[in-house]
mmCIF file of the N, C-alpha and C atoms, coordinates in Angstrom:
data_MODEL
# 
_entry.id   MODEL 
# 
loop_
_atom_site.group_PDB 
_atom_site.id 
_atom_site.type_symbol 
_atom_site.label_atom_id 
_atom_site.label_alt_id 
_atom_site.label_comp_id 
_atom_site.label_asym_id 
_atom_site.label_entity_id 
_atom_site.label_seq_id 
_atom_site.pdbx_PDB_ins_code 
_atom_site.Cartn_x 
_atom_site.Cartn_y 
_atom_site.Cartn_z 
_atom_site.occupancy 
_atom_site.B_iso_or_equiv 
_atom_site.pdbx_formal_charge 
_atom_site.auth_seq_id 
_atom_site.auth_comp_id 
_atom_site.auth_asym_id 
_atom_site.auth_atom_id 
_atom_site.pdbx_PDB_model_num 
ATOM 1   N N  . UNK A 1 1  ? 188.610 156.263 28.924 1.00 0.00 ? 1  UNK A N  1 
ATOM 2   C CA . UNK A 1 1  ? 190.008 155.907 29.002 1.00 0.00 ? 1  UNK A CA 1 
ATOM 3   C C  . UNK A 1 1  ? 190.197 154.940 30.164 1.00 0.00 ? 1  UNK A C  1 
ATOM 4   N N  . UNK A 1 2  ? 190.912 153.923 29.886 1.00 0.00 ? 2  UNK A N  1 
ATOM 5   C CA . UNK A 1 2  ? 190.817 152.883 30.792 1.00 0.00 ? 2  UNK A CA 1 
ATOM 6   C C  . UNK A 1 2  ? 192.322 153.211 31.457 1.00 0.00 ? 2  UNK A C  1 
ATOM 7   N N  . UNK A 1 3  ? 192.667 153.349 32.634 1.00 0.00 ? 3  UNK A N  1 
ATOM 8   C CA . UNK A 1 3  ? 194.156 153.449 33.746 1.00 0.00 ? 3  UNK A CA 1 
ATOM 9   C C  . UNK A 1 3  ? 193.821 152.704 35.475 1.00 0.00 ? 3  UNK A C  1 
ATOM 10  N N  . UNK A 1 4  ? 195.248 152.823 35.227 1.00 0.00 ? 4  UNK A N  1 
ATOM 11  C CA . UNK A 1 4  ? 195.431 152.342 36.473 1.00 0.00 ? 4  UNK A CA 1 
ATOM 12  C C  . UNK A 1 4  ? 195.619 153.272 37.532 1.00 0.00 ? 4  UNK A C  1 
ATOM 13  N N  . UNK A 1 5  ? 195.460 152.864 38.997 1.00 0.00 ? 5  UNK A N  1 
ATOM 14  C CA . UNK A 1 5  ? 195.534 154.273 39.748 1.00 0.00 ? 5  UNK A CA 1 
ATOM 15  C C  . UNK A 1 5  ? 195.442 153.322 41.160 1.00 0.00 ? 5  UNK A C  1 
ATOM 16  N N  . UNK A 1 6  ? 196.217 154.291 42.079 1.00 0.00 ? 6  UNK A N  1 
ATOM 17  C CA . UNK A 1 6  ? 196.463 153.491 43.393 1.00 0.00 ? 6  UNK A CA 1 
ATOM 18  C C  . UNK A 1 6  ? 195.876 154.512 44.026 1.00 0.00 ? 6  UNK A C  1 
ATOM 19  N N  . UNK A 1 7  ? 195.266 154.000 45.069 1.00 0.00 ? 7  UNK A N  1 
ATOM 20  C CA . UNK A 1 7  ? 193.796 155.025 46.109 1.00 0.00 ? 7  UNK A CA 1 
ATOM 21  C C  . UNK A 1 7  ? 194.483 154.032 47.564 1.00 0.00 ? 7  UNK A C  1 
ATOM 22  N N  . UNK A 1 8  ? 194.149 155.417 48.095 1.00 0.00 ? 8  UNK A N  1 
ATOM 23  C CA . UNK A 1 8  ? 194.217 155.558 49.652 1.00 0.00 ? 8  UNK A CA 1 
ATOM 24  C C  . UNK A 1 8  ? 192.994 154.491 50.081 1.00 0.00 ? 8  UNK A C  1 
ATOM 25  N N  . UNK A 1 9  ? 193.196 153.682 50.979 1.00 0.00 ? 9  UNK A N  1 
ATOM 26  C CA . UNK A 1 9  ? 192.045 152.781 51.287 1.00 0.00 ? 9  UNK A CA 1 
ATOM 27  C C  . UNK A 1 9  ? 190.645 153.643 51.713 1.00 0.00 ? 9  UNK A C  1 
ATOM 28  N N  . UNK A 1 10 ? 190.847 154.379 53.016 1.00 0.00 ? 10 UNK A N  1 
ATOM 29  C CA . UNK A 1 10 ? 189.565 154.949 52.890 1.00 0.00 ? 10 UNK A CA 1 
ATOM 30  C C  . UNK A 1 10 ? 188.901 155.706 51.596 1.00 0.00 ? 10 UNK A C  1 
ATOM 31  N N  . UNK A 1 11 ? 189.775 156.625 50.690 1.00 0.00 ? 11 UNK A N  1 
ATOM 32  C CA . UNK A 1 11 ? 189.494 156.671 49.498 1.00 0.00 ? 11 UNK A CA 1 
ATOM 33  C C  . UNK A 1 11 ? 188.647 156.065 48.740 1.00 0.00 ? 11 UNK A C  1 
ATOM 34  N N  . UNK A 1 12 ? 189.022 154.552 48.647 1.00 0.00 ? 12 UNK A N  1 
ATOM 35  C CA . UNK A 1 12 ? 188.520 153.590 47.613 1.00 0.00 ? 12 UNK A CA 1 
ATOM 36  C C  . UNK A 1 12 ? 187.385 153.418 48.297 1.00 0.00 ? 12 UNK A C  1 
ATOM 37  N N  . UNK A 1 13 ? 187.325 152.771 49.411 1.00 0.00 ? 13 UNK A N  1 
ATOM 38  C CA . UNK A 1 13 ? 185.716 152.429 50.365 1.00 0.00 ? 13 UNK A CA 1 
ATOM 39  C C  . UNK A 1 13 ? 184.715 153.469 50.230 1.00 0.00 ? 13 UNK A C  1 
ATOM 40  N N  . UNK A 1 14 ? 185.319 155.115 50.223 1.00 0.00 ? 14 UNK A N  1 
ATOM 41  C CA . UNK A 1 14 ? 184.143 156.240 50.125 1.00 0.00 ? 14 UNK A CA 1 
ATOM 42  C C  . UNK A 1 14 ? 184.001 156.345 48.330 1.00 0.00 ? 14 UNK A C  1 
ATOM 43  N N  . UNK A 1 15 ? 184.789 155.897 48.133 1.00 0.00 ? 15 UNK A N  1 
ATOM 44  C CA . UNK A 1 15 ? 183.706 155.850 46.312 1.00 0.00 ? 15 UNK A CA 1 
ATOM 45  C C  . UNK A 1 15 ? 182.902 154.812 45.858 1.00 0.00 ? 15 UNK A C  1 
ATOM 46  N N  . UNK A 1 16 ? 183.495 153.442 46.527 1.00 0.00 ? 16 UNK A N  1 
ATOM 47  C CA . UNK A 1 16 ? 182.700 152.345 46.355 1.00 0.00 ? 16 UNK A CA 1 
ATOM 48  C C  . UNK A 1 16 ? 181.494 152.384 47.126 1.00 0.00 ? 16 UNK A C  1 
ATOM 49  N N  . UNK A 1 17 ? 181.664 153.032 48.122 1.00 0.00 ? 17 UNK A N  1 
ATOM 50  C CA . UNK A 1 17 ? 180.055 153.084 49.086 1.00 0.00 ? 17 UNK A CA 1 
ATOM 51  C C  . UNK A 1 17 ? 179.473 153.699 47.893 1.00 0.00 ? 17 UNK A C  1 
ATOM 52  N N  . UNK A 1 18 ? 180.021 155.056 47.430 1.00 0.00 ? 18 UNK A N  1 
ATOM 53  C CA . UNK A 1 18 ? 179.431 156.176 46.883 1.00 0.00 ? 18 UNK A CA 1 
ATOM 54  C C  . UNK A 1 18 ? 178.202 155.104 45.237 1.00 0.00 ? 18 UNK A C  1 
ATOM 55  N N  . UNK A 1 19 ? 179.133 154.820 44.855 1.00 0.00 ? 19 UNK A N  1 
ATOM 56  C CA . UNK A 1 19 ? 179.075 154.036 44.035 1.00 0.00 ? 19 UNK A CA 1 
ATOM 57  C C  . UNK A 1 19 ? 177.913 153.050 44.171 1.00 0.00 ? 19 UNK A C  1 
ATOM 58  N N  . UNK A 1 20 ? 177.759 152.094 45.168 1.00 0.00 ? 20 UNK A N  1 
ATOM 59  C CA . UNK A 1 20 ? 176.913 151.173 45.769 1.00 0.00 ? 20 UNK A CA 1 
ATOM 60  C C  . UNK A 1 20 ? 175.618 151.706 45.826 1.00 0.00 ? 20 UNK A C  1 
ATOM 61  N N  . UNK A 1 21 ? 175.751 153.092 46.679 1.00 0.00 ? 21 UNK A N  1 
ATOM 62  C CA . UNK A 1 21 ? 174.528 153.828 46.909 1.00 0.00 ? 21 UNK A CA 1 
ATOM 63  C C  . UNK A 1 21 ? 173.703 154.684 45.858 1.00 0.00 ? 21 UNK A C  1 
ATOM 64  N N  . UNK A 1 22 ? 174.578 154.693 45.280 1.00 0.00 ? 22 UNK A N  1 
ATOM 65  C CA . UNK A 1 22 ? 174.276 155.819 43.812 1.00 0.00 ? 22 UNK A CA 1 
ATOM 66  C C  . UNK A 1 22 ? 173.763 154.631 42.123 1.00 0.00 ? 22 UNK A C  1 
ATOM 67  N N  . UNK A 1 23 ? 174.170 153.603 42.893 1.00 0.00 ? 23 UNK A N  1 
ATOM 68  C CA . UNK A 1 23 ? 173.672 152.617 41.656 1.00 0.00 ? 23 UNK A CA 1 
ATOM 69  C C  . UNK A 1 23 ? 174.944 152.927 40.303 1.00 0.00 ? 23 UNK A C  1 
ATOM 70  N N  . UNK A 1 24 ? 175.876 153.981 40.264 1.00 0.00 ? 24 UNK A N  1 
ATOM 71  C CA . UNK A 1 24 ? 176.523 153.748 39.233 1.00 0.00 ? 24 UNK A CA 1 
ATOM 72  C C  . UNK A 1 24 ? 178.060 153.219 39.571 1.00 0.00 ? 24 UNK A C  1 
ATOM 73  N N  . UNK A 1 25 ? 178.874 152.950 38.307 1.00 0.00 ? 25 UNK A N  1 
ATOM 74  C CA . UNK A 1 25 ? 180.028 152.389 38.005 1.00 0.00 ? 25 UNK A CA 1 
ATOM 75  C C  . UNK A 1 25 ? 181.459 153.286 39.135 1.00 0.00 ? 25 UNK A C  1 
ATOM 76  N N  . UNK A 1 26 ? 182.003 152.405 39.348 1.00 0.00 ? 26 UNK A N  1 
ATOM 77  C CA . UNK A 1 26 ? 182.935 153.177 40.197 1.00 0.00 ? 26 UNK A CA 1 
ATOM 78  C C  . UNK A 1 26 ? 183.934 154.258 39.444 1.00 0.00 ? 26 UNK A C  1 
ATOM 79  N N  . UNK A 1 27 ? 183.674 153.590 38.555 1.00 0.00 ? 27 UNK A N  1 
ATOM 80  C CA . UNK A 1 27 ? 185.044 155.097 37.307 1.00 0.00 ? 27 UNK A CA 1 
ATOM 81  C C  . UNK A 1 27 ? 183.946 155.973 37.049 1.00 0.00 ? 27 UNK A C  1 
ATOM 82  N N  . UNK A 1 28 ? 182.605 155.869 37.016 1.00 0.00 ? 28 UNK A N  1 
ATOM 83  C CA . UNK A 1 28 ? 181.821 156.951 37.000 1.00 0.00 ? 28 UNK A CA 1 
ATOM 84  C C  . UNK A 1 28 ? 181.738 158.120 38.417 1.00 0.00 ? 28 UNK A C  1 
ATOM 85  N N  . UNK A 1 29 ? 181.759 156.844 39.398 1.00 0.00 ? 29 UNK A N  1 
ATOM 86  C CA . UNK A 1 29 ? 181.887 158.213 40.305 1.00 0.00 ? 29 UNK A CA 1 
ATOM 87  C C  . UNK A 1 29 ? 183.045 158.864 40.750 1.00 0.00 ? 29 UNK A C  1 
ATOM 88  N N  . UNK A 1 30 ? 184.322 157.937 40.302 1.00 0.00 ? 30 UNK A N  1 
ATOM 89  C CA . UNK A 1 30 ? 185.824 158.847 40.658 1.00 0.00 ? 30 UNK A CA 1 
ATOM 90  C C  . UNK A 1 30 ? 185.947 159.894 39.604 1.00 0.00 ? 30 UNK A C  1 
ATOM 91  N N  . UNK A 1 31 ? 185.168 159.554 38.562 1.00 0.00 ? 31 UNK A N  1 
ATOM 92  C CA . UNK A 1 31 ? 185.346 161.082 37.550 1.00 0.00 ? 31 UNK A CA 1 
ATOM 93  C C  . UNK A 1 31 ? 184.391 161.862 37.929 1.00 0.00 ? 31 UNK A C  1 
ATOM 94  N N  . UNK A 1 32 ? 183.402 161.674 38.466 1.00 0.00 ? 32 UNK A N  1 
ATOM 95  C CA . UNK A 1 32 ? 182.638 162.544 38.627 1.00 0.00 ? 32 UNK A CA 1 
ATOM 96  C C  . UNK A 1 32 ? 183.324 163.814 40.335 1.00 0.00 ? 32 UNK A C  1 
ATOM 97  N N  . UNK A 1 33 ? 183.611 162.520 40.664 1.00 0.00 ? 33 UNK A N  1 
ATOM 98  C CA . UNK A 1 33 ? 184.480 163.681 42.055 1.00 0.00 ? 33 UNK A CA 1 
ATOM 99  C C  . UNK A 1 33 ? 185.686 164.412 41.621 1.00 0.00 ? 33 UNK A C  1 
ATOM 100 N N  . UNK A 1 34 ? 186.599 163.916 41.189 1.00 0.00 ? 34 UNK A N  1 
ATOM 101 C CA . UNK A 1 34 ? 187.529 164.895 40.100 1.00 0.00 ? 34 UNK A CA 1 
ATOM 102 C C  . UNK A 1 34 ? 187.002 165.910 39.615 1.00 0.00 ? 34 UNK A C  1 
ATOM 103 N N  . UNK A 1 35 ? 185.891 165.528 38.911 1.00 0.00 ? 35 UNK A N  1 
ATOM 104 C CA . UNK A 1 35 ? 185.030 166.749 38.145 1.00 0.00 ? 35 UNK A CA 1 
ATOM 105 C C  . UNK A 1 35 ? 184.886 168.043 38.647 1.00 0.00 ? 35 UNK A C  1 
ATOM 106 N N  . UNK A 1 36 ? 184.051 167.524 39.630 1.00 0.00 ? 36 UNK A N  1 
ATOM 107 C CA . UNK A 1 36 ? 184.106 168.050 41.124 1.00 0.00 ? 36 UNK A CA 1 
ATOM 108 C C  . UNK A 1 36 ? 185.016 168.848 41.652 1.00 0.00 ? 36 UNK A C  1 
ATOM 109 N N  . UNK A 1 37 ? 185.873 168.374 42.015 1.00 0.00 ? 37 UNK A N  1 
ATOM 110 C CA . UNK A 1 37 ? 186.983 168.765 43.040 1.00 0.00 ? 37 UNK A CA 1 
ATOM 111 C C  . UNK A 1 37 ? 187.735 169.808 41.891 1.00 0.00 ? 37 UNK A C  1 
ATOM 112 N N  . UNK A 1 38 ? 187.709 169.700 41.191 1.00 0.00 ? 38 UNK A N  1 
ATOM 113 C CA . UNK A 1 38 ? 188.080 170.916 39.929 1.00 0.00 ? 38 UNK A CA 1 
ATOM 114 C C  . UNK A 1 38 ? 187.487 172.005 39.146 1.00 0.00 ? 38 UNK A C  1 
ATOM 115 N N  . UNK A 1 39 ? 186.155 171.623 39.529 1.00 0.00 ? 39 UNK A N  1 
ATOM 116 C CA . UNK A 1 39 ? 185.171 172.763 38.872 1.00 0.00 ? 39 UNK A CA 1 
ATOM 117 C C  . UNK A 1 39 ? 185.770 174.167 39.901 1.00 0.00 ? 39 UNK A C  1 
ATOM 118 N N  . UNK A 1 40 ? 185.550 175.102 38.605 1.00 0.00 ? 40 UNK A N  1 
ATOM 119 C CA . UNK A 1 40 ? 185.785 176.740 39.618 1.00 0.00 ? 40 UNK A CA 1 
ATOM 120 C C  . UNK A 1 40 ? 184.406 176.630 40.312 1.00 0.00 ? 40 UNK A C  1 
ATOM 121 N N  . UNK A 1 41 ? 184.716 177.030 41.590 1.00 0.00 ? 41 UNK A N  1 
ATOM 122 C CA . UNK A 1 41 ? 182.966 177.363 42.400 1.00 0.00 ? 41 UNK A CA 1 
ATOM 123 C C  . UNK A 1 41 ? 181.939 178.392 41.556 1.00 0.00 ? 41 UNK A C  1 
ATOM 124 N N  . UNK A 1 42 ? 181.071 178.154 41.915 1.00 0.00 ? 42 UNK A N  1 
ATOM 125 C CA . UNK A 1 42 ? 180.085 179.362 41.298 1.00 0.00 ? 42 UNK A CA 1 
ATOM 126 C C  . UNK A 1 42 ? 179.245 180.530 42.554 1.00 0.00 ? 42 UNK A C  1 
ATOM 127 N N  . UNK A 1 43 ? 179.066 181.489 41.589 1.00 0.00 ? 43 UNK A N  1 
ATOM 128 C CA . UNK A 1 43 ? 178.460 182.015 43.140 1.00 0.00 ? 43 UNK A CA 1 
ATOM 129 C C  . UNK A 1 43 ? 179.385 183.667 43.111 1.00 0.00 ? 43 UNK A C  1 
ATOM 130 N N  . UNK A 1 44 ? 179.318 183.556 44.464 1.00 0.00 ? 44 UNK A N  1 
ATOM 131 C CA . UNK A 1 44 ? 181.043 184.969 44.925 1.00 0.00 ? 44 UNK A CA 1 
ATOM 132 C C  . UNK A 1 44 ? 182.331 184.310 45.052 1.00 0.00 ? 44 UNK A C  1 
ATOM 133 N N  . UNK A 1 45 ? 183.119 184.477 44.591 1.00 0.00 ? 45 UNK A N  1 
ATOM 134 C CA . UNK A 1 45 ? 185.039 184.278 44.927 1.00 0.00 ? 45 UNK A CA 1 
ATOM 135 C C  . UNK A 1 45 ? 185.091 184.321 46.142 1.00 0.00 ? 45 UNK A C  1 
ATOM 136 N N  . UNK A 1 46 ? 185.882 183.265 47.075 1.00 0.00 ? 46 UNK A N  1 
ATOM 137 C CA . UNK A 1 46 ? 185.686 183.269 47.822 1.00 0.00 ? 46 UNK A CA 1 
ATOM 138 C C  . UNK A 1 46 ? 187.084 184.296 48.281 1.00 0.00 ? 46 UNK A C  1 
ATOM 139 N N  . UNK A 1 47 ? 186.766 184.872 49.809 1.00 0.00 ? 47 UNK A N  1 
ATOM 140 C CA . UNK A 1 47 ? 187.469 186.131 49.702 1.00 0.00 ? 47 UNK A CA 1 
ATOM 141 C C  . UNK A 1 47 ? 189.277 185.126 50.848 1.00 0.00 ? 47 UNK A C  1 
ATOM 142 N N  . UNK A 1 48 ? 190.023 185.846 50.679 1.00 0.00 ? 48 UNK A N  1 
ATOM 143 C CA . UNK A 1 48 ? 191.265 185.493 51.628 1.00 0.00 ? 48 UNK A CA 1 
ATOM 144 C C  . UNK A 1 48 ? 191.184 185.259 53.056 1.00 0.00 ? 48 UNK A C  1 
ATOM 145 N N  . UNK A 1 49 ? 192.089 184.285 53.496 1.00 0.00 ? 49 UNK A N  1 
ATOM 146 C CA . UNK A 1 49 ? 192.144 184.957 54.830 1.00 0.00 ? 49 UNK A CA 1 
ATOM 147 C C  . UNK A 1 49 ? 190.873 184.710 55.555 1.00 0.00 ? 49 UNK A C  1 
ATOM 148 N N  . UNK A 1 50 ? 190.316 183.600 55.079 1.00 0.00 ? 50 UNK A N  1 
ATOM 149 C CA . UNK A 1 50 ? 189.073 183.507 56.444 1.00 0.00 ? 50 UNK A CA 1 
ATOM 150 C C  . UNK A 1 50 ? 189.071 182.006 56.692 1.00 0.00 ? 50 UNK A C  1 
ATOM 151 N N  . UNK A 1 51 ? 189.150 181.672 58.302 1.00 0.00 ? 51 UNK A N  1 
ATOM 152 C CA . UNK A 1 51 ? 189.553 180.868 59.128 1.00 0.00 ? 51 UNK A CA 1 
ATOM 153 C C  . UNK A 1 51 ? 188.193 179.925 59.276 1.00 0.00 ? 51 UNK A C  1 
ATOM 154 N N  . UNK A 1 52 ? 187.368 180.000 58.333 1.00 0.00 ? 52 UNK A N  1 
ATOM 155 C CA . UNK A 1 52 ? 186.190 178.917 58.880 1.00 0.00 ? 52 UNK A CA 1 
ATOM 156 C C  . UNK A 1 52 ? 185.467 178.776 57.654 1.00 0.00 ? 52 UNK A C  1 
ATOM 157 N N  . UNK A 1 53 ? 185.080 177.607 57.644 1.00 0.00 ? 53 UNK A N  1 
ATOM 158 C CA . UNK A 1 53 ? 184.208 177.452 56.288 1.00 0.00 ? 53 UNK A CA 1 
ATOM 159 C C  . UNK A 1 53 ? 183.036 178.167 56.148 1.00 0.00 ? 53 UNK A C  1 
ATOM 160 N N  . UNK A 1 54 ? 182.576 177.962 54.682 1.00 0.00 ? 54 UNK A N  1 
ATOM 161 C CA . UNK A 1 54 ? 181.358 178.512 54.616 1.00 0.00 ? 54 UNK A CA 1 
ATOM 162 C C  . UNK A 1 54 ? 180.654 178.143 53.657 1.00 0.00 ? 54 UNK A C  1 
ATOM 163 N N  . UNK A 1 55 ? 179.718 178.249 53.250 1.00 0.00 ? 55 UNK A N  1 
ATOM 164 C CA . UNK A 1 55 ? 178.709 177.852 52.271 1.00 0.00 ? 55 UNK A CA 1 
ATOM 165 C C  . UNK A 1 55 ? 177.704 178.845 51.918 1.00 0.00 ? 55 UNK A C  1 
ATOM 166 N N  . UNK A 1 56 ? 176.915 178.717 51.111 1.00 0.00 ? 56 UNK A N  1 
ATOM 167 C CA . UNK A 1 56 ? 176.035 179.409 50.195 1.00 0.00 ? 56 UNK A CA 1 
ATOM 168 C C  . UNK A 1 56 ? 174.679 179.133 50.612 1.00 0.00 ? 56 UNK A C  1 
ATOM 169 N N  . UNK A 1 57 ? 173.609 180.148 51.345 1.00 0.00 ? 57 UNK A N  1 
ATOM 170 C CA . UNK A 1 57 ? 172.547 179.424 51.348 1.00 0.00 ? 57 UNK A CA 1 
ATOM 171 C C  . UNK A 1 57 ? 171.293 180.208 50.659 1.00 0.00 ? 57 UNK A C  1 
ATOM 172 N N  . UNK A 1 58 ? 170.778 179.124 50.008 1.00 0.00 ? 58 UNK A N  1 
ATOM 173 C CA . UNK A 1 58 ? 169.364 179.019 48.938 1.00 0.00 ? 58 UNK A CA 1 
ATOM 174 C C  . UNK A 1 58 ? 168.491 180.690 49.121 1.00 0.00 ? 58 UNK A C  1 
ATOM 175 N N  . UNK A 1 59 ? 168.442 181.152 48.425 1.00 0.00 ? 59 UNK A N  1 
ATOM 176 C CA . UNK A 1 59 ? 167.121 182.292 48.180 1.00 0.00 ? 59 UNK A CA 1 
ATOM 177 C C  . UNK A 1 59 ? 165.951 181.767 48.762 1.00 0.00 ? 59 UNK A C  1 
ATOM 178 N N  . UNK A 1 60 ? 165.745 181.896 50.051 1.00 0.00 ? 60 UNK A N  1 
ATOM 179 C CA . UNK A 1 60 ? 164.571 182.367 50.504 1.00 0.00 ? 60 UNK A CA 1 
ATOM 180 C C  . UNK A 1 60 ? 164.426 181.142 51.129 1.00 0.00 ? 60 UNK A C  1 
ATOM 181 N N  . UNK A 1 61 ? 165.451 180.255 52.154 1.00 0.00 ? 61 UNK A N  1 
ATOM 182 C CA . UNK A 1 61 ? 165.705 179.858 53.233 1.00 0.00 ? 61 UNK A CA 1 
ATOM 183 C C  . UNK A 1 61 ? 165.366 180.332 54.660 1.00 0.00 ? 61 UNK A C  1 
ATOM 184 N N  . UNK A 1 62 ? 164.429 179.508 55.053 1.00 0.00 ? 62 UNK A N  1 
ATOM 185 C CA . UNK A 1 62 ? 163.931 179.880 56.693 1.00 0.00 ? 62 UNK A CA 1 
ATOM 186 C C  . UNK A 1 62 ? 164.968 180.236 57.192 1.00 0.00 ? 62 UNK A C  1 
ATOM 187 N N  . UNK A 1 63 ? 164.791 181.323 57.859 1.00 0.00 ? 63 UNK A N  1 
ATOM 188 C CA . UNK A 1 63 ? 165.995 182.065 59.480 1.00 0.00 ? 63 UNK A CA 1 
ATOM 189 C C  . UNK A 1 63 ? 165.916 180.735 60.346 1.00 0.00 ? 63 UNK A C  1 
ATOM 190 N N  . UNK A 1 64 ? 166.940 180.162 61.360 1.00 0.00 ? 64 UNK A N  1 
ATOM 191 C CA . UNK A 1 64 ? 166.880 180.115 62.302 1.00 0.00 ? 64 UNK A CA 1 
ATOM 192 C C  . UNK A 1 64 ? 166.967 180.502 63.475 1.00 0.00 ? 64 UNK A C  1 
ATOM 193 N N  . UNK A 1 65 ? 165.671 180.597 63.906 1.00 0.00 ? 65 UNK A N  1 
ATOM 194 C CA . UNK A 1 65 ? 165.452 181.357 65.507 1.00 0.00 ? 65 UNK A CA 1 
ATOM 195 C C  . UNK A 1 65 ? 166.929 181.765 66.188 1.00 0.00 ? 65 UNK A C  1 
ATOM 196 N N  . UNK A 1 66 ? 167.187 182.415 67.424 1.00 0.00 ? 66 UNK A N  1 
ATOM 197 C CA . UNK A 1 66 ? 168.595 182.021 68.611 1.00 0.00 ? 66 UNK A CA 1 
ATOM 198 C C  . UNK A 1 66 ? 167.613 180.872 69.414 1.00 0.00 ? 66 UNK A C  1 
ATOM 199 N N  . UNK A 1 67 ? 166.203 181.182 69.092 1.00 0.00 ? 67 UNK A N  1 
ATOM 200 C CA . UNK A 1 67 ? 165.366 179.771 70.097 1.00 0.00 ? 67 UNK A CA 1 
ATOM 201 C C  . UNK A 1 67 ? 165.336 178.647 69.899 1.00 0.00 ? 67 UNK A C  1 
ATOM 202 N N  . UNK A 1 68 ? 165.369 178.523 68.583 1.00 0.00 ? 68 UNK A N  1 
ATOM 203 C CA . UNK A 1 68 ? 165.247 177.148 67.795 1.00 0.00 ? 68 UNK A CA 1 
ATOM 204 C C  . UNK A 1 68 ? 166.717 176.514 67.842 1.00 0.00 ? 68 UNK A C  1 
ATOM 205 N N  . UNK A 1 69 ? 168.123 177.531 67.944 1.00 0.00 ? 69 UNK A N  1 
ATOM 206 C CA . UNK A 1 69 ? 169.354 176.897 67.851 1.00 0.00 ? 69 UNK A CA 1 
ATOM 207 C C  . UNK A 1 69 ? 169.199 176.869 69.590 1.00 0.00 ? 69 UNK A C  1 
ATOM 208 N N  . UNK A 1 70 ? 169.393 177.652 70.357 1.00 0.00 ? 70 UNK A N  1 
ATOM 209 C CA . UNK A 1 70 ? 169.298 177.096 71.761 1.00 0.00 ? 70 UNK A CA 1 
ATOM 210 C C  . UNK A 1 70 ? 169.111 176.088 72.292 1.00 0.00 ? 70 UNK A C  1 
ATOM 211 N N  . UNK A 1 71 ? 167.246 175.422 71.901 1.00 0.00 ? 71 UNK A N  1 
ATOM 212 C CA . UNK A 1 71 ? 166.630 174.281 71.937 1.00 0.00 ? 71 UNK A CA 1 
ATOM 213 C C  . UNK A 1 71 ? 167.199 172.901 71.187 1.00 0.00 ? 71 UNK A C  1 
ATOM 214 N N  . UNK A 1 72 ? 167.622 173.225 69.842 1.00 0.00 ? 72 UNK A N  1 
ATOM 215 C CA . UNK A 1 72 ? 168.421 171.929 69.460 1.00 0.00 ? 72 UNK A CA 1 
ATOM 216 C C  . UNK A 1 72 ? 170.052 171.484 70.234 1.00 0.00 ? 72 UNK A C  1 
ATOM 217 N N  . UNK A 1 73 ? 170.320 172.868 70.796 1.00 0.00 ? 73 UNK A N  1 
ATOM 218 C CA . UNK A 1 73 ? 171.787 172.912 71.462 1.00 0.00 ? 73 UNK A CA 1 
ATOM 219 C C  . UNK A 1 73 ? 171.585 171.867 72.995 1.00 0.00 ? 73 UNK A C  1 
ATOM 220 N N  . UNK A 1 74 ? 170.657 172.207 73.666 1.00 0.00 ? 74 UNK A N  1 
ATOM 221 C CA . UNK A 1 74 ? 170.058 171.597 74.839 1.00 0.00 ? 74 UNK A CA 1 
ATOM 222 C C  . UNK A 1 74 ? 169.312 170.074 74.386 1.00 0.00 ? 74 UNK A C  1 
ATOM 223 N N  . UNK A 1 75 ? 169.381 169.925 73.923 1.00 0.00 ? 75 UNK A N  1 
ATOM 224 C CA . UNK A 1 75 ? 168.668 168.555 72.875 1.00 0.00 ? 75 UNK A CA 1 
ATOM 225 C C  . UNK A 1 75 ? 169.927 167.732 72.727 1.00 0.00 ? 75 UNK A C  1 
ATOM 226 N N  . UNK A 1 76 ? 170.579 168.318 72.794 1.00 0.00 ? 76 UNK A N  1 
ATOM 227 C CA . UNK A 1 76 ? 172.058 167.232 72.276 1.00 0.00 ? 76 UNK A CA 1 
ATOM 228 C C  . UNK A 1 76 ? 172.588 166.649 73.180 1.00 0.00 ? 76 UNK A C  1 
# 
């Protein structure tokens, strides 16, 4: 379906990068982020009421140390 549509400038620049970098069509990647931005998550529901993001991590993902976060903390 071919439309018209008015985008926030940084908007347009982060799909056209997206786009640039990804080798495909720019209506390919604004539908594909829509897509996106609308899919139900998968996984657990995420629960109410909690003040910080979070994410999902992989089955059988290395621990990080308190040594290894210390050392990258002092690194910075």
């Amino acid at each position: 379906m071919r439309t018209t549509v008015t985008l926030d400038d940084e908007a347009y620049e982060a799909a056209l990068t997206l786009a640039k970098t990804s080798g495909k069509r720019l209506g390919q990647v604004i539908s594909d982020l829509i897509r996106r931005a609308v899919q139900k998550p998968q996984g657990h529901a995420p629960r109410g009421g909690k003040r910080f993001p979070t994410f999902e991590v992989p089955p059988g993902a290395p621990m990080i140390s308190l040594k290894g976060i210390r050392r990258a903390w002092e690194e910075e």
